[in-house]
N, CA, C, O and CB atoms as a CASP TS submission, in Angstrom:
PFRMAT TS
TARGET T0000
AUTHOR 0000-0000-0000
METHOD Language model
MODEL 1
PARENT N/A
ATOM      1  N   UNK     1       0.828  -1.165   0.000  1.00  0.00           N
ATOM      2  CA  UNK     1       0.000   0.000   0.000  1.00  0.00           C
ATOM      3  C   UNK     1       0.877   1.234   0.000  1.00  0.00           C
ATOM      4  O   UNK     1       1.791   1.388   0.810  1.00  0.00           O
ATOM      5  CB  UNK     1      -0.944  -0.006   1.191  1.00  0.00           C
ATOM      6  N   UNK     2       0.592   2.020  -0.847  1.00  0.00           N
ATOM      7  CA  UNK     2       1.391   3.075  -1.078  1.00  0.00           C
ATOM      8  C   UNK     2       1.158   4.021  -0.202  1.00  0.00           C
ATOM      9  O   UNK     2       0.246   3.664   0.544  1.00  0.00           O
ATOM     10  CB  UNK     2       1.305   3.539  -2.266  1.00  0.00           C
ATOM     11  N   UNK     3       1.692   5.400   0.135  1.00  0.00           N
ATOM     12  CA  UNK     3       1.358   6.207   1.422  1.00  0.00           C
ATOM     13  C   UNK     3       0.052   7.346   0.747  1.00  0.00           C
ATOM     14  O   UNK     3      -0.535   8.042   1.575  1.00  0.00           O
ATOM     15  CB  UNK     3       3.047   7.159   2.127  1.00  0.00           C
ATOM     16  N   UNK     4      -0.244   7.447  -0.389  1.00  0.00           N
ATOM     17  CA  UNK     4      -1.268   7.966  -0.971  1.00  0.00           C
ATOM     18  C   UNK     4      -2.470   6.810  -0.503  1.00  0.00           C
ATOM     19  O   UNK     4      -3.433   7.279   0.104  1.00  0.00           O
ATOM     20  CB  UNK     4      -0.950   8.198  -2.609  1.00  0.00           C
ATOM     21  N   UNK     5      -2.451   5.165  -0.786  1.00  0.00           N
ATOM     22  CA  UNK     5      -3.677   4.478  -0.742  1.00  0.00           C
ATOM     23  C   UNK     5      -3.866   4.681   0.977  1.00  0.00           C
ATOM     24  O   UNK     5      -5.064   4.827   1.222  1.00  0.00           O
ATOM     25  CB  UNK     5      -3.577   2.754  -1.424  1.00  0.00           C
ATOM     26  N   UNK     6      -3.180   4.721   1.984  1.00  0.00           N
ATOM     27  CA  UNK     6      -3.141   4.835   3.213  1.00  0.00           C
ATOM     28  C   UNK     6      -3.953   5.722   3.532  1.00  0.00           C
ATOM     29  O   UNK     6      -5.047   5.569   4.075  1.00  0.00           O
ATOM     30  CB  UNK     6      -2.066   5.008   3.665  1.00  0.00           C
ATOM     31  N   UNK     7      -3.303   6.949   3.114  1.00  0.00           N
ATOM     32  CA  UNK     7      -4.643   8.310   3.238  1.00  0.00           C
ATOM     33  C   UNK     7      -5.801   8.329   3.031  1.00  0.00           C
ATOM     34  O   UNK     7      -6.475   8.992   3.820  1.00  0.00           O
ATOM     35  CB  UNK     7      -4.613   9.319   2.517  1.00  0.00           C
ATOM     36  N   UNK     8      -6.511   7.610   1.885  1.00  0.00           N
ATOM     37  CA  UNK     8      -8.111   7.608   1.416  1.00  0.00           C
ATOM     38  C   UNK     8      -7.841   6.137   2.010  1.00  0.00           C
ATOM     39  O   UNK     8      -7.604   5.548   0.955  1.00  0.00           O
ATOM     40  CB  UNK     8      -8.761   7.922  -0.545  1.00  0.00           C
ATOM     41  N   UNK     9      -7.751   5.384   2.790  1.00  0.00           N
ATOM     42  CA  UNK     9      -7.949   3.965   3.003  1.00  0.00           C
ATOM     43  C   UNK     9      -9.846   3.829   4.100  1.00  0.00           C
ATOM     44  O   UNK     9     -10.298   4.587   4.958  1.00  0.00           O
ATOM     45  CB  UNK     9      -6.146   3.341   4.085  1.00  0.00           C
ATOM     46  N   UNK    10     -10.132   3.196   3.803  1.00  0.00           N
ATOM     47  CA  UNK    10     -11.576   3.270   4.321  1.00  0.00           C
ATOM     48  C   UNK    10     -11.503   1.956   5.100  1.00  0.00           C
ATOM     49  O   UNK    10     -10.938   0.926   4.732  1.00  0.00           O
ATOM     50  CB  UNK    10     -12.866   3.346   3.092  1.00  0.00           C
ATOM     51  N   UNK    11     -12.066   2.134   6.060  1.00  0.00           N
ATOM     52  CA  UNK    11     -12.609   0.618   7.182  1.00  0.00           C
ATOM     53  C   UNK    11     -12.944  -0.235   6.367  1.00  0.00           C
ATOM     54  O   UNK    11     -13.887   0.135   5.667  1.00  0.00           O
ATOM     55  CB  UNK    11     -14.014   0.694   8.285  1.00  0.00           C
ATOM     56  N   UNK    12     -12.432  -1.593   6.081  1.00  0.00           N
ATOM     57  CA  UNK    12     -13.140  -2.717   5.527  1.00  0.00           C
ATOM     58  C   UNK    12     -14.542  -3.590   5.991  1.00  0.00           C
ATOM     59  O   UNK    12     -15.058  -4.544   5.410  1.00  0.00           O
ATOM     60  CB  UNK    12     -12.198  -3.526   5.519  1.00  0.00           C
ATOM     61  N   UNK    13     -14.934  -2.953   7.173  1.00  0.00           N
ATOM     62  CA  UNK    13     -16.261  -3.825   7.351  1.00  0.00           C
ATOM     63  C   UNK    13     -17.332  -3.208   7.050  1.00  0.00           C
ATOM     64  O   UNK    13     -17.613  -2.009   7.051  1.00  0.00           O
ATOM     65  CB  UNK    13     -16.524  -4.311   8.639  1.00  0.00           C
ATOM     66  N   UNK    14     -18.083  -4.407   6.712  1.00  0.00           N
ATOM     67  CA  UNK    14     -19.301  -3.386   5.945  1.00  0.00           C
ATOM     68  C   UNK    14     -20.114  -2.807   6.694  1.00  0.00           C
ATOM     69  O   UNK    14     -20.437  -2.949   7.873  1.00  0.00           O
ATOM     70  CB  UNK    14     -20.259  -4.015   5.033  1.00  0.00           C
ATOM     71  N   UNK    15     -20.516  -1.894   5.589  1.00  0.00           N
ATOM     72  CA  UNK    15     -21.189  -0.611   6.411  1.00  0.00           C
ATOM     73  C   UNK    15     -20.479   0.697   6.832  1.00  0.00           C
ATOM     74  O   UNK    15     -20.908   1.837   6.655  1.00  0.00           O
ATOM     75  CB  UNK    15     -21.643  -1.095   7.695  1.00  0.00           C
ATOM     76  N   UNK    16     -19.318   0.333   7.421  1.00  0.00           N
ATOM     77  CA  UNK    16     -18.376   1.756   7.244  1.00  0.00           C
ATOM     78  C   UNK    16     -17.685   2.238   6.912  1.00  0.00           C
ATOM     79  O   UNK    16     -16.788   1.644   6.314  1.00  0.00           O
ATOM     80  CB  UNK    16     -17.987   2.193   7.632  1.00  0.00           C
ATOM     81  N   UNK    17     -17.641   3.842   7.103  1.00  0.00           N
ATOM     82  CA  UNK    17     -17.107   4.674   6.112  1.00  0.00           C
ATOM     83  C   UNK    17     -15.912   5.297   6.440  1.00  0.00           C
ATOM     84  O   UNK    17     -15.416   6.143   5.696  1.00  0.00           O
ATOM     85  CB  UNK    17     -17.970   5.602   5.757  1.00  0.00           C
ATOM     86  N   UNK    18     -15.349   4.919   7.604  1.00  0.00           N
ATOM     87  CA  UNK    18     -14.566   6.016   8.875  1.00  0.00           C
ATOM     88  C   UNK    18     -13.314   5.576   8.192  1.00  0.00           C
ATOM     89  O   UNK    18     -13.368   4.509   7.580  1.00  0.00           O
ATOM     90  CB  UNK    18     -14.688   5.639  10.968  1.00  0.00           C
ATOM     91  N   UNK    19     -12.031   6.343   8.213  1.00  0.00           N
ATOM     92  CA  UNK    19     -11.044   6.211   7.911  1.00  0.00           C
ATOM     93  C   UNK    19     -10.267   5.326   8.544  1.00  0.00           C
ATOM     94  O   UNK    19     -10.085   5.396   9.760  1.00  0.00           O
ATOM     95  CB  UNK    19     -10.700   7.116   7.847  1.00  0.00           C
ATOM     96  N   UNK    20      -9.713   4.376   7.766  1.00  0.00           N
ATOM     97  CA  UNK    20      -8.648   2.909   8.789  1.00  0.00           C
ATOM     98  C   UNK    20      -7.434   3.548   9.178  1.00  0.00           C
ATOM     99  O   UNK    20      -6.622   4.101   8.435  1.00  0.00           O
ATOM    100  CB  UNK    20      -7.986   1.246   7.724  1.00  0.00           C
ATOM    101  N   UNK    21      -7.388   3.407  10.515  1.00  0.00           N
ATOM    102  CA  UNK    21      -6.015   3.315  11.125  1.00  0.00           C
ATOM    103  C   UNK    21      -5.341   2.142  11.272  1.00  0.00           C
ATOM    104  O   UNK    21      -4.340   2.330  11.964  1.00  0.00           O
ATOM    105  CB  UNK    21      -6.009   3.775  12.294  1.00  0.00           C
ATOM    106  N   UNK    22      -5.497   0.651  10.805  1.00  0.00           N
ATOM    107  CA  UNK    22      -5.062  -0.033  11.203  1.00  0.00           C
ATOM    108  C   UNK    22      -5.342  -1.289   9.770  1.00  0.00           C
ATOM    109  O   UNK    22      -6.415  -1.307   9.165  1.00  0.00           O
ATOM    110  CB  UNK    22      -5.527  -0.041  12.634  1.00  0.00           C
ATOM    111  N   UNK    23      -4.281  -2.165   9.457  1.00  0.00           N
ATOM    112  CA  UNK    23      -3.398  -3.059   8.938  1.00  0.00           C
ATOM    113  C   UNK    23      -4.059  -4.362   9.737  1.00  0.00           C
ATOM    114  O   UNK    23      -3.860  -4.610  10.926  1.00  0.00           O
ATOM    115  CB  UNK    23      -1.728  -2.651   9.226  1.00  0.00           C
ATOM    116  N   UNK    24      -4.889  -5.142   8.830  1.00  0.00           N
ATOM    117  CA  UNK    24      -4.875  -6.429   9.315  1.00  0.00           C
ATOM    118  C   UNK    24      -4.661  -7.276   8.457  1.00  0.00           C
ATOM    119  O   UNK    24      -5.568  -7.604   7.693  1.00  0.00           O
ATOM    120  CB  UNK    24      -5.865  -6.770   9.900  1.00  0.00           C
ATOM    121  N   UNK    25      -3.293  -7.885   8.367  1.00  0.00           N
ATOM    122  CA  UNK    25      -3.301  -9.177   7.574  1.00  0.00           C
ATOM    123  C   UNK    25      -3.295 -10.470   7.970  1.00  0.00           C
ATOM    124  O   UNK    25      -3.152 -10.693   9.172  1.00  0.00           O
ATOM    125  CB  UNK    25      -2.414  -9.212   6.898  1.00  0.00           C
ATOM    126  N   UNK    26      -3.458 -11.661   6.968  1.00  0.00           N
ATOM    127  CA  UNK    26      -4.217 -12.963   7.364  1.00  0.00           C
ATOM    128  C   UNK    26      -4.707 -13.592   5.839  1.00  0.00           C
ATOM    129  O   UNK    26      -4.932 -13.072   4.745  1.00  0.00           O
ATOM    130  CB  UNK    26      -5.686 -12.576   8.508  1.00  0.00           C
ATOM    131  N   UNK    27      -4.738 -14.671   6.247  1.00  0.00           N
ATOM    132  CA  UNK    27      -5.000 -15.344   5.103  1.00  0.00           C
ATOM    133  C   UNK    27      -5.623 -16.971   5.464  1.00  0.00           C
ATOM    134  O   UNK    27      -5.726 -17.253   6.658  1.00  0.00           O
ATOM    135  CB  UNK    27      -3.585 -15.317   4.252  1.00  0.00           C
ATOM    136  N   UNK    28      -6.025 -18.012   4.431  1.00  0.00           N
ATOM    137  CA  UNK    28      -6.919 -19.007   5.113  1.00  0.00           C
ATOM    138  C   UNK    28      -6.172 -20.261   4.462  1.00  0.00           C
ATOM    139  O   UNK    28      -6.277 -20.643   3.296  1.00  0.00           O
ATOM    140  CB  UNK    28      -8.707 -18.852   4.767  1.00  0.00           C
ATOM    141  N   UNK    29      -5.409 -20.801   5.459  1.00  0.00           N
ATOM    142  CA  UNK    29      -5.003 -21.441   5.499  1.00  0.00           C
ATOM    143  C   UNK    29      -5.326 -23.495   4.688  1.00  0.00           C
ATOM    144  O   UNK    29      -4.788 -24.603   4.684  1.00  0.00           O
ATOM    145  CB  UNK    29      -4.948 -20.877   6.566  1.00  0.00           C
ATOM    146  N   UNK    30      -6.008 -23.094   4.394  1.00  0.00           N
ATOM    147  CA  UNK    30      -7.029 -24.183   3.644  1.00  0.00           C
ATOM    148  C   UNK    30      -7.061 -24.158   2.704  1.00  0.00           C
ATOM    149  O   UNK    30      -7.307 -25.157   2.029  1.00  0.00           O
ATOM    150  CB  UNK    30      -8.199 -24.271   3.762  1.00  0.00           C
ATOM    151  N   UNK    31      -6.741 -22.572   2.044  1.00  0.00           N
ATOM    152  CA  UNK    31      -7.076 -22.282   0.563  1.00  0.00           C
ATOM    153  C   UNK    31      -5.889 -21.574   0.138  1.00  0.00           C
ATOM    154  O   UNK    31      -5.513 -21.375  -1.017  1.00  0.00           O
ATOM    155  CB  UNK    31      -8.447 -21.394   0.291  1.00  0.00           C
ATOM    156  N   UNK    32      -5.153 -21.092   1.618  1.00  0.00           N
ATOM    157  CA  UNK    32      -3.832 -19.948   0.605  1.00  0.00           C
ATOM    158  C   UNK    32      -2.990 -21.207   0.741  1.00  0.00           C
ATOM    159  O   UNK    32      -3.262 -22.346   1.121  1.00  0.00           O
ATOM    160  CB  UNK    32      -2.884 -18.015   1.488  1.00  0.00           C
ATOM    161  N   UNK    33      -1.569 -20.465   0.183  1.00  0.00           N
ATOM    162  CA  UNK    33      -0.410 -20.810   0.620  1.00  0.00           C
ATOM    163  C   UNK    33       0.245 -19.854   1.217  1.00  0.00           C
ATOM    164  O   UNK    33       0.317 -18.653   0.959  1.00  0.00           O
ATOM    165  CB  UNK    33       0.257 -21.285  -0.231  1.00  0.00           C
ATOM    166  N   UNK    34       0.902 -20.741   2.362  1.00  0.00           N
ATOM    167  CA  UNK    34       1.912 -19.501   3.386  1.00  0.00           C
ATOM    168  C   UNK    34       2.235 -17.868   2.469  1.00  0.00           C
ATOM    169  O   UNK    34       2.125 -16.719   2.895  1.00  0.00           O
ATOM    170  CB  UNK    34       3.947 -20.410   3.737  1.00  0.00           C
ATOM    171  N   UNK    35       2.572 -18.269   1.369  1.00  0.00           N
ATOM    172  CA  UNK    35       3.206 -16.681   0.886  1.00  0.00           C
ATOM    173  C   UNK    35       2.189 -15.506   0.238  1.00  0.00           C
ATOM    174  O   UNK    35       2.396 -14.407  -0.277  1.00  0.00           O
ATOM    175  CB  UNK    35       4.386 -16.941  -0.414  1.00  0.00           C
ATOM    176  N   UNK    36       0.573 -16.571   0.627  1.00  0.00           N
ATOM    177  CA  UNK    36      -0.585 -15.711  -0.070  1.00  0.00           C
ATOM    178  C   UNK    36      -0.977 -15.215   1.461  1.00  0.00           C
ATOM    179  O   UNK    36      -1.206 -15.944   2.426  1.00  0.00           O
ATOM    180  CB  UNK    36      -1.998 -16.682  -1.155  1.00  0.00           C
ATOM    181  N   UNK    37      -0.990 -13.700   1.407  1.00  0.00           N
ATOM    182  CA  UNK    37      -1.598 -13.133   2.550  1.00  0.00           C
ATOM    183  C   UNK    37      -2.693 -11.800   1.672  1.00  0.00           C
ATOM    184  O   UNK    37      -2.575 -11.034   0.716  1.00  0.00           O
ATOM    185  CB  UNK    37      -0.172 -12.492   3.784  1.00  0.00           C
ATOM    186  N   UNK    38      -3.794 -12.168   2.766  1.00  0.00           N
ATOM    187  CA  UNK    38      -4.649 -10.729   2.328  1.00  0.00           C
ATOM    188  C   UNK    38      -4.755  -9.810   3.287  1.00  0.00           C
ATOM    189  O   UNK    38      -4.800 -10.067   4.490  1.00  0.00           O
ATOM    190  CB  UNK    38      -6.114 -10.914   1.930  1.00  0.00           C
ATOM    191  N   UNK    39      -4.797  -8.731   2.799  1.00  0.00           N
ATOM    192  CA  UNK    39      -5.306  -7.440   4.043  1.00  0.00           C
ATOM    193  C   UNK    39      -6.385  -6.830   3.941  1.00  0.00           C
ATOM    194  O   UNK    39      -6.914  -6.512   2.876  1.00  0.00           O
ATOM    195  CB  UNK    39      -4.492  -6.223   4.174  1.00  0.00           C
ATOM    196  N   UNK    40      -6.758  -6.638   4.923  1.00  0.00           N
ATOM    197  CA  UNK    40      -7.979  -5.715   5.301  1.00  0.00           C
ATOM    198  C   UNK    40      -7.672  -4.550   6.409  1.00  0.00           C
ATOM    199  O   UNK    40      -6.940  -4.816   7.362  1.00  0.00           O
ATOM    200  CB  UNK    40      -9.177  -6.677   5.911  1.00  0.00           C
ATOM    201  N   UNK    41      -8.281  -3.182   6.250  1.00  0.00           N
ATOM    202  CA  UNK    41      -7.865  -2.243   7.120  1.00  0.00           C
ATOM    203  C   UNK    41      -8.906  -2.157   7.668  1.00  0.00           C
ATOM    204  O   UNK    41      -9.977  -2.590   7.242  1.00  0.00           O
ATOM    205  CB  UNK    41      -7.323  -1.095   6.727  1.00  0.00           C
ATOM    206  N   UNK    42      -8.656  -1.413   8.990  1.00  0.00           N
ATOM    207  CA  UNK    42      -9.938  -1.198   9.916  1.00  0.00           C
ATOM    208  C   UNK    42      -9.796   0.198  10.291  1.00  0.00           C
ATOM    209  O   UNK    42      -8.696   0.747  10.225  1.00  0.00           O
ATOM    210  CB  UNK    42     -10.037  -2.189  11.300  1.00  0.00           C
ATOM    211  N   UNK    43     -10.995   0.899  10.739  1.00  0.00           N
ATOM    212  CA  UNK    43     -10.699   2.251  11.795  1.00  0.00           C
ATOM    213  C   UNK    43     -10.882   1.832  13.110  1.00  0.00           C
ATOM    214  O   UNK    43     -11.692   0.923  13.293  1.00  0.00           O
ATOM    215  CB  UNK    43     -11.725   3.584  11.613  1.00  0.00           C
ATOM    216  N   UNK    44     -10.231   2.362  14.165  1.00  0.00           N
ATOM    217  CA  UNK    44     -10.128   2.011  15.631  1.00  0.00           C
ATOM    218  C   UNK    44     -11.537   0.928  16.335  1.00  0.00           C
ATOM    219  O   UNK    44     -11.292  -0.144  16.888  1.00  0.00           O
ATOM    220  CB  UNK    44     -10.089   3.644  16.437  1.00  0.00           C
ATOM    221  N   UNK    45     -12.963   1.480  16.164  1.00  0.00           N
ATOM    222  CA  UNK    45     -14.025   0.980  16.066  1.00  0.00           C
ATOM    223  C   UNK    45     -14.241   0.045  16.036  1.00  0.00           C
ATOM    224  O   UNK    45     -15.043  -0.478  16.810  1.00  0.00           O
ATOM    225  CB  UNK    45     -14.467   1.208  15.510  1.00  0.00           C
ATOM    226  N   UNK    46     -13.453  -0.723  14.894  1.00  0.00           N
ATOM    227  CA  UNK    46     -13.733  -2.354  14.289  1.00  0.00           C
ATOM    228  C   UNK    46     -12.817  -3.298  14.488  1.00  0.00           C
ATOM    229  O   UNK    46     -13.085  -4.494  14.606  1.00  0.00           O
ATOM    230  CB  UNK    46     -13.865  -2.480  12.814  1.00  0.00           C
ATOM    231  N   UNK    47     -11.461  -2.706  14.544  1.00  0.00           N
ATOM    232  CA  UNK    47     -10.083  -3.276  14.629  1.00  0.00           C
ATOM    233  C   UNK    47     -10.263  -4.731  15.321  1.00  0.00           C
ATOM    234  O   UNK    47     -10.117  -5.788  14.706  1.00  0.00           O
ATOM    235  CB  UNK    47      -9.045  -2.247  15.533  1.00  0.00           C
ATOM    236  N   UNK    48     -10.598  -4.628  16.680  1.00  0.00           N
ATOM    237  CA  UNK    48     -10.886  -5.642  17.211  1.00  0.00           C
ATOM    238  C   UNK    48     -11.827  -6.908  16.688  1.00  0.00           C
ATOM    239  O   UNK    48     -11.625  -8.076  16.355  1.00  0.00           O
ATOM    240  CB  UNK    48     -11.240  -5.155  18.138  1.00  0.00           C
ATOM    241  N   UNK    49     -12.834  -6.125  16.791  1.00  0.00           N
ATOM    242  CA  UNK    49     -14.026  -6.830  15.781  1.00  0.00           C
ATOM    243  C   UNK    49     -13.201  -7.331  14.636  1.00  0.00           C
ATOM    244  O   UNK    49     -13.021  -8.513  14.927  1.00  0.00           O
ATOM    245  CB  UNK    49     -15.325  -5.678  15.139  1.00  0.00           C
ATOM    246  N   UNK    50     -12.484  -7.055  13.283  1.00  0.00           N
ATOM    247  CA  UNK    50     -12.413  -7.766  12.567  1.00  0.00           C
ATOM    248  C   UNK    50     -10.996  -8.987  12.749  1.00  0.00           C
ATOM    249  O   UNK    50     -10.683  -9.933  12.026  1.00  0.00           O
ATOM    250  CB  UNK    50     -12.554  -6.912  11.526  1.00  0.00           C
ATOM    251  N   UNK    51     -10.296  -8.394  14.192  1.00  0.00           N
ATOM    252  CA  UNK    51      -9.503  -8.941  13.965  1.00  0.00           C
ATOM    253  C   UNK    51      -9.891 -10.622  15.061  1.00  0.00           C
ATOM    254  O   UNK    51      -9.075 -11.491  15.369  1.00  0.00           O
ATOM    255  CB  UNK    51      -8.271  -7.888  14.143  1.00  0.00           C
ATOM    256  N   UNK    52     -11.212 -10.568  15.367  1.00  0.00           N
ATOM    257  CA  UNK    52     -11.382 -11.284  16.009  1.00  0.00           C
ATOM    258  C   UNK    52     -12.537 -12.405  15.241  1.00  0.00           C
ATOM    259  O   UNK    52     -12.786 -13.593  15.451  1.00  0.00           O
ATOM    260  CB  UNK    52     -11.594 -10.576  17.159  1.00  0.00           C
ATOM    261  N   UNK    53     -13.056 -11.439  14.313  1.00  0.00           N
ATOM    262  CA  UNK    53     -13.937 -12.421  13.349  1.00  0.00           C
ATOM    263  C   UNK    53     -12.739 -13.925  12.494  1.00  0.00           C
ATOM    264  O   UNK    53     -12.858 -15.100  12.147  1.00  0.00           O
ATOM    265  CB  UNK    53     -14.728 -11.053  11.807  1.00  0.00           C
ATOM    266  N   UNK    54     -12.066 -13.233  12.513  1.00  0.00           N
ATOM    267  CA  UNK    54     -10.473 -13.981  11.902  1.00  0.00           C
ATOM    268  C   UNK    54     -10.624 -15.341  12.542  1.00  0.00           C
ATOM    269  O   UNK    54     -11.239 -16.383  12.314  1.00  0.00           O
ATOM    270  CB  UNK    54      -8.724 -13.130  12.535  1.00  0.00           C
ATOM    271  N   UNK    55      -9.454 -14.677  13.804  1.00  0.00           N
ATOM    272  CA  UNK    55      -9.242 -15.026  14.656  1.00  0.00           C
ATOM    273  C   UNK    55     -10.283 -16.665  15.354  1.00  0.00           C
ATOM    274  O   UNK    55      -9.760 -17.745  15.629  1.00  0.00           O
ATOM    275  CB  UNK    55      -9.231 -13.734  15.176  1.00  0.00           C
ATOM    276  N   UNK    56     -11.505 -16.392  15.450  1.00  0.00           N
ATOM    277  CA  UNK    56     -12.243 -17.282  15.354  1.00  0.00           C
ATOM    278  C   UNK    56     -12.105 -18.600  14.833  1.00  0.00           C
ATOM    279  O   UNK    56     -12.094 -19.700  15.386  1.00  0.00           O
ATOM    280  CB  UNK    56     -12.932 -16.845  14.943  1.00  0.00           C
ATOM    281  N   UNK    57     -11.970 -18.126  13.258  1.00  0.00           N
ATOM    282  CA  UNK    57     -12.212 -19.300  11.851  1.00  0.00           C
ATOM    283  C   UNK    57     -10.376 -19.868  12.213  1.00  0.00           C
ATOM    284  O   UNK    57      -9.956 -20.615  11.330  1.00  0.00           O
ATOM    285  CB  UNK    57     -12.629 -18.205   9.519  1.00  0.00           C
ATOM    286  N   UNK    58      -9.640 -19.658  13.043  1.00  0.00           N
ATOM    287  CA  UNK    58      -8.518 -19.978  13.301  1.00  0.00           C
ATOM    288  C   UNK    58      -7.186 -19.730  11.687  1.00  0.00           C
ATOM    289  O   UNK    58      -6.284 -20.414  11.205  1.00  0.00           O
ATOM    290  CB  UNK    58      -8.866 -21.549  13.908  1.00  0.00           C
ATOM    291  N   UNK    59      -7.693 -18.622  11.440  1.00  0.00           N
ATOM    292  CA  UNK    59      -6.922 -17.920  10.266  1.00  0.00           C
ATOM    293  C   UNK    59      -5.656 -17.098  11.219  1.00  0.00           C
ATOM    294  O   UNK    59      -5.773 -16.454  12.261  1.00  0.00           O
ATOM    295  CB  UNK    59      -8.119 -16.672   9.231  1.00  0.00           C
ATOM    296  N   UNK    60      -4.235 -17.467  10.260  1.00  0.00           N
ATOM    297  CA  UNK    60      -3.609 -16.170  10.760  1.00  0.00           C
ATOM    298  C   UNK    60      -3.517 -15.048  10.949  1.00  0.00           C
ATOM    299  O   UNK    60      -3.636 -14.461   9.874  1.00  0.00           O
ATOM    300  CB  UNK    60      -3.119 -15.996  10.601  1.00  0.00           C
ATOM    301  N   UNK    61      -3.386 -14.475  11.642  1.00  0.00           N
ATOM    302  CA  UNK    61      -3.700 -12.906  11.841  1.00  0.00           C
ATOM    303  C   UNK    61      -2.956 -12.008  12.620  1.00  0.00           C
ATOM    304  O   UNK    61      -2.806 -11.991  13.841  1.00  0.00           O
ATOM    305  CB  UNK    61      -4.889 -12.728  12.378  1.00  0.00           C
ATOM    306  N   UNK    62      -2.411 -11.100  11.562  1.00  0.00           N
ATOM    307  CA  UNK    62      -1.568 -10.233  12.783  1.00  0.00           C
ATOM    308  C   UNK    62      -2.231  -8.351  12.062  1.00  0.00           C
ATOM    309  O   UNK    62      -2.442  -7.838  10.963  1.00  0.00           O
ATOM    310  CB  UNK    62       0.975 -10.640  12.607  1.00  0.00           C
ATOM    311  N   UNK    63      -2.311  -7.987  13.408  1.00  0.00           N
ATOM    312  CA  UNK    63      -2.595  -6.314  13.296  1.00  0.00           C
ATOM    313  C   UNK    63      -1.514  -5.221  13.485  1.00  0.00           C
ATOM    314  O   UNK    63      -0.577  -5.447  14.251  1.00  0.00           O
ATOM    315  CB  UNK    63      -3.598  -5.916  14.365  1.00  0.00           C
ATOM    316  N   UNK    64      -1.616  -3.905  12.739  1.00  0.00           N
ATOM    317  CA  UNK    64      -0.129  -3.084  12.885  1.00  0.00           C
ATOM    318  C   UNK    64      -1.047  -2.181  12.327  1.00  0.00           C
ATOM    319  O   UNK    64      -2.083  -2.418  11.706  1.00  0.00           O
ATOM    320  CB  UNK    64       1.557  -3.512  12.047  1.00  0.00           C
ATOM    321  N   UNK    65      -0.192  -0.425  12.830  1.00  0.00           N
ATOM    322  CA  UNK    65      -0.816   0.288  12.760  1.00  0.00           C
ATOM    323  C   UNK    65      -0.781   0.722  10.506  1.00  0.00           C
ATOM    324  O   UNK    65       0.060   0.583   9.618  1.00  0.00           O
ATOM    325  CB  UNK    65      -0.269   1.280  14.112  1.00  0.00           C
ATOM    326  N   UNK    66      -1.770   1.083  10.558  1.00  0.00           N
ATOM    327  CA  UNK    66      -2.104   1.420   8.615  1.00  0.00           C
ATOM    328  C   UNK    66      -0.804   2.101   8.022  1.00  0.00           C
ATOM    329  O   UNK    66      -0.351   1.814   6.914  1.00  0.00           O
ATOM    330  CB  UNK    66      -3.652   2.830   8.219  1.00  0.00           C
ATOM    331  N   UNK    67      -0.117   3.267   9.097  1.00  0.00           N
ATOM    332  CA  UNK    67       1.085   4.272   8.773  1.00  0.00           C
ATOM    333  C   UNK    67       2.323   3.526   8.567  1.00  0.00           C
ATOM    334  O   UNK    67       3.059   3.656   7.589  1.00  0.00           O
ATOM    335  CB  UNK    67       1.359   5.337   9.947  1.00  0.00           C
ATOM    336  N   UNK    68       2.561   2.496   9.851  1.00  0.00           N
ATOM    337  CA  UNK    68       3.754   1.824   9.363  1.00  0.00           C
ATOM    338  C   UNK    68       4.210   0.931   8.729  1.00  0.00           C
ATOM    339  O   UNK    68       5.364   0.524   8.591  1.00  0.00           O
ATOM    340  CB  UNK    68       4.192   1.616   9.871  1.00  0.00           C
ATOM    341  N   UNK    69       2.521   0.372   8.021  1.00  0.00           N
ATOM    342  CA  UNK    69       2.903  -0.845   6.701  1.00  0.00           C
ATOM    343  C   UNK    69       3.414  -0.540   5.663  1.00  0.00           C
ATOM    344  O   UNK    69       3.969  -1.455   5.055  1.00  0.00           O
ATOM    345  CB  UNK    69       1.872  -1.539   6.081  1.00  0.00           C
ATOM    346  N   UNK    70       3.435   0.906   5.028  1.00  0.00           N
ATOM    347  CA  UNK    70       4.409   1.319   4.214  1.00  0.00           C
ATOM    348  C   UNK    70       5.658   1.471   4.337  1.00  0.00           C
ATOM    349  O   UNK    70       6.331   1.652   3.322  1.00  0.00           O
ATOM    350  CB  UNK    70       4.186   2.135   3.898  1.00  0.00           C
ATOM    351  N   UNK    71       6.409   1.423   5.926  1.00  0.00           N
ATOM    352  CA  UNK    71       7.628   1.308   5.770  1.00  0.00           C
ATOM    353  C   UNK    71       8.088  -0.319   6.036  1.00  0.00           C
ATOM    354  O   UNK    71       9.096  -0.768   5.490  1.00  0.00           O
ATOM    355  CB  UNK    71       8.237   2.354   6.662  1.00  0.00           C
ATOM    356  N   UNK    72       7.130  -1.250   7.045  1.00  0.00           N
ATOM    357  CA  UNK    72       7.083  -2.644   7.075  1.00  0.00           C
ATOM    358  C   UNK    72       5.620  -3.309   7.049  1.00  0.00           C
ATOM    359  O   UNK    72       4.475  -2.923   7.282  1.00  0.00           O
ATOM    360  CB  UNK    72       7.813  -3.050   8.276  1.00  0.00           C
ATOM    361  N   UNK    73       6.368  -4.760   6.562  1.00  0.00           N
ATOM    362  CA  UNK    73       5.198  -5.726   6.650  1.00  0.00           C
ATOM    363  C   UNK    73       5.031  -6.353   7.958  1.00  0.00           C
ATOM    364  O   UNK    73       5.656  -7.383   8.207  1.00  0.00           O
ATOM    365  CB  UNK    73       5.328  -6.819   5.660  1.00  0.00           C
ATOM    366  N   UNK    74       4.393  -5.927   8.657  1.00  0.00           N
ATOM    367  CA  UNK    74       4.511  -7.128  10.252  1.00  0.00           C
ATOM    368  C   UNK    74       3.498  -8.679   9.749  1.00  0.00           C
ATOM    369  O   UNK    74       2.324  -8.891   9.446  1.00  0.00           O
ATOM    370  CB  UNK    74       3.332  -6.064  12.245  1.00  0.00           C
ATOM    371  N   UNK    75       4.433  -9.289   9.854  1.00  0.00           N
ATOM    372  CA  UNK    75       3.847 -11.246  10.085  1.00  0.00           C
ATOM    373  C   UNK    75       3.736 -11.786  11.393  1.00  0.00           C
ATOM    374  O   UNK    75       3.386 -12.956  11.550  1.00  0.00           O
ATOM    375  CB  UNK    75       4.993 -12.497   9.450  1.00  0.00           C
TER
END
């Protein structure tokens, strides 16, 4: 994600519109392979929430703030 897509980045859960502060990647283990990861961003609000909808289905999942995934990837 480039530091322009960061700026307009929008909450991934549906329904809202609030600006993401936060980096959740994860992927499903059943269907990826280790080097396929997807992301989804959240705003403060949901963070938890989505990172726990994950979390659940026993998918990997790690959270980091939206600003510093452009300088790293946290795994």
């Amino acid at each position: 994600m480039s530091a322009e897509d960061t700026a307009a980045a929008q909450c991934s859960r549906a329904g809202c519109r609030a600006e993401a502060q936060w980096r959740i990647d994860w992927r499903n283990p059943r269907i990826h392979t280790a080097d396929r990861v997807k992301t989804w961003v959240a705003c403060d609000e949901h963070a938890d929430y989505l990172r726990e909808f994950l979390a659940a289905r026993s998918f990997p999942v790690s959270v980091a703030p939206l600003a510093a995934s452009s300088a790293e990837t946290p795994r």
